[in-house]
C-alpha positions in Angstrom: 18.1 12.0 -21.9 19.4 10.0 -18.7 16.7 10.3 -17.3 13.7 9.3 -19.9 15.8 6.3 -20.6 15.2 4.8 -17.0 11.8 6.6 -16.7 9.4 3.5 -17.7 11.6 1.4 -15.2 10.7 3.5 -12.2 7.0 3.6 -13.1 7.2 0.3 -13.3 8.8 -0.2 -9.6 6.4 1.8 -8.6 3.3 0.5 -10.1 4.7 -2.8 -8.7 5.2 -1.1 -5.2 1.2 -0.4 -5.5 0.2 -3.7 -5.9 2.0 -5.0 -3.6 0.5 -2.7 -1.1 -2.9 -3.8 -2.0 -1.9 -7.3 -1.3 -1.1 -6.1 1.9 -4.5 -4.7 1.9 -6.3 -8.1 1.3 -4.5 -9.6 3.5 -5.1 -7.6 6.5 -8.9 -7.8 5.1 -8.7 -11.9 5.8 -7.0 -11.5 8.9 -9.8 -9.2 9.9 -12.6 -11.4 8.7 -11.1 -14.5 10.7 -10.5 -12.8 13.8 -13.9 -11.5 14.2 -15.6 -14.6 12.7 -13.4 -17.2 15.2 -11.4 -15.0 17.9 -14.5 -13.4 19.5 -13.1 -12.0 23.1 -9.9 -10.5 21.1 -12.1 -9.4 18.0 -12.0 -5.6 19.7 -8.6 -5.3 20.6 -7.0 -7.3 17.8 -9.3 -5.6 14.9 -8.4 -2.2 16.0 -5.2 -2.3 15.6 -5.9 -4.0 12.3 -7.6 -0.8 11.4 -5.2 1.2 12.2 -2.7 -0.5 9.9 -5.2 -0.7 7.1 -5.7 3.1 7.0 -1.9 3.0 7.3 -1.5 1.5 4.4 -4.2 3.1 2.6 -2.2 6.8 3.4 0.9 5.5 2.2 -0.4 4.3 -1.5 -1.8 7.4 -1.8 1.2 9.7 -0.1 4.7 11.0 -1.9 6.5 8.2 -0.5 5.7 5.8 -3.2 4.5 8.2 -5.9 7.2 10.7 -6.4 6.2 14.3 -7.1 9.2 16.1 -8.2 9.8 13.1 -10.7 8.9 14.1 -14.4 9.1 12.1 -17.3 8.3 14.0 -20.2 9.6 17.2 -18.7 12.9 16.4 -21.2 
């Protein structure tokens, strides 16, 4: 009963946590886009770290630490 009370909140904290993390997302999208477009001599370097971060981010939307697996809802 504890539990289902405070369920809704943590799906919402966590479908907050997602968006916030495509933000993130966007943003490194823009940053990409205006170093390649302006910043040519960096563009390699600077755009591959860039993509390393965005596939960063990408495994951590998708991973346990942001959606919980042993967290059940309607198991109560």
């Amino acid at each position: 009963m504890y539990i289902v009370k405070y369920c809704n909140i943590y799906i919402y904290i966590y479908i907050i946590y997602i968006y916030i993390y495509i933000i993130y997302i966007y943003i490194y999208i823009y940053i990409y886009i205006y170093i390649y477009t302006y910043i040519r001599p960096l563009s390699f370097f600077v755009t591959s770290i860039l993509h390393f971060e965005l596939l960063w981010l990408c495994y951590e939307v998708i991973s346990a630490k942001i959606l919980p697996t042993d967290f059940k809802c309607s198991n109560i």
